[in-house]
N, C-alpha and C positions, 0 to 999 in steps of 0.2 A: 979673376974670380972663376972658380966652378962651374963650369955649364949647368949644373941643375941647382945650382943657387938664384940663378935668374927665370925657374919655374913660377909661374904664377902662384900657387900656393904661397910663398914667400911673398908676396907682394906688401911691399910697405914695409919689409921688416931688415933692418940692416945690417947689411953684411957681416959686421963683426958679432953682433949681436943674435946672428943665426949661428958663424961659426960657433961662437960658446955653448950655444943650444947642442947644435948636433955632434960635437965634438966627438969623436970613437963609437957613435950612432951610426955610422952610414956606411956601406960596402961598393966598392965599386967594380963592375965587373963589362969586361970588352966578349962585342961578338963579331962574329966578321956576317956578313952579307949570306942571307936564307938561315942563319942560325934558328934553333930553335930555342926563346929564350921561357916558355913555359908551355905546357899542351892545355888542351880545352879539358873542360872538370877537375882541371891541379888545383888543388887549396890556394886564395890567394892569401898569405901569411906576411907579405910585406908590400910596401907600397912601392911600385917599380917609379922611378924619373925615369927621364929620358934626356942623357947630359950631354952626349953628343951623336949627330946622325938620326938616325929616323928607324921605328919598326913598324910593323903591320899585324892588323887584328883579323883572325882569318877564322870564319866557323865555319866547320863541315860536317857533312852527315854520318849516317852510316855506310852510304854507299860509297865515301871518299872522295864525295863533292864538295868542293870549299867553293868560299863568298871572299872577297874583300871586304870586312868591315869597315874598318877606318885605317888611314894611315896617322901616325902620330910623329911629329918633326918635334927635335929639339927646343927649346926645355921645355916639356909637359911632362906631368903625370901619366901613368898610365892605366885602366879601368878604377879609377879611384873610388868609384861606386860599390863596387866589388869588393872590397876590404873589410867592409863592415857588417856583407849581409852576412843571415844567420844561417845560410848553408855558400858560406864563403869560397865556389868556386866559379873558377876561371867560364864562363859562355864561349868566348874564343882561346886562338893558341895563341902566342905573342912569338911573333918573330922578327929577326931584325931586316927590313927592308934593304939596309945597306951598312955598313961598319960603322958598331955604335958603342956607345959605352952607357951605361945603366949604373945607377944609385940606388942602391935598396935602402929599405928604414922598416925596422918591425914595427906590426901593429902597435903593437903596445907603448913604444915607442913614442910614434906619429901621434896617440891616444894621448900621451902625458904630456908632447910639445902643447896641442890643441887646449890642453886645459889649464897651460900656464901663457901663454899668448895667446889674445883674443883674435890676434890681425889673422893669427893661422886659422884657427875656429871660422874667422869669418870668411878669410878667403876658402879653404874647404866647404865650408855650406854655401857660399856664390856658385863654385864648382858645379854641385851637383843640385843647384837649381835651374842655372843655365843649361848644364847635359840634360835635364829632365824637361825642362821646356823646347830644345832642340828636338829633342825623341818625339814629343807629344805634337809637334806640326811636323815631322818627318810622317808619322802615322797619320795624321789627318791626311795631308797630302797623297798618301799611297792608298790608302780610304776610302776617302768618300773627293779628293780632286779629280775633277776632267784635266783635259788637256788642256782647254782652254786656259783655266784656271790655275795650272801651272802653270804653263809660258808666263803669265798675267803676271802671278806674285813673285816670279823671279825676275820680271823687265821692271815692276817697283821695288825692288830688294837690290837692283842695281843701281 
């Protein structure tokens, strides 16, 4: 099977019955290691997986300081949040942490799977209620947490 068939998006939905879905829908495209696989403010216009290897979300300034956002490992999505909004660009750059391979799917695409399988509908809206509740005690935490307070909730989170 496909490495970005076993994305969580897919979840619940099977294999053959995804092949038939995405059938000549999906582009596959290799990067090798610090590639740059979109810059920050690119339109996001497809839904990147992530089928094999791992990239990294990296935002920088103007001054040409960058952050590690997140690293993303095989098979995820990638900013799946970002496809939808109404000024659809990219907040970080996407690069490939280490030699990967990427699945694209256009919007529109990804748009018609969702509205003819519910399982995708639902697992996309799981997606970006857990990213949205992860963000929103990331923030509290950097906020209004002491130190106490963090040590605390990560020796009960383990």
């Amino acid at each position: 099977m496909s490495g970005w068939l076993q994305c969580p998006l897919f979840k619940g939905i099977p294999e053959e019955h995804l092949r038939n879905m995405l059938e000549g829908q999906v582009t596959l495209k290799c990067y090798k290691t610090g590639e740059v696989i979109a810059l920050q403010g690119s339109r996001y216009e497809k839904l990147f997986i992530v089928s094999e290897g791992s990239v990294k979300g990296e935002m920088s300034d103007a001054l040409g300081r960058s952050t590690l956002i997140e690293e993303i490992q095989a098979p995820r999505a990638v900013a799946t949040a970002f496809l939808y909004t109404t000024e659809n660009r990219l907040p970080v750059s996407i690069l490939a942490a280490e030699s990967c391979e990427i699945a694209a799917l256009s919007r529109s695409t990804f748009t018609r799977l969702m509205q003819r399988d519910e399982r995708l509908l639902t697992n996309y809206l799981n997606s970006m209620a857990d990213r949205s509740r992860f963000l929103s005690e990331k923030l509290r935490l950097q906020r209004f947490g002491t130190i106490r307070s963090k040590l605390a909730r990560y020796l009960l989170e383990m």
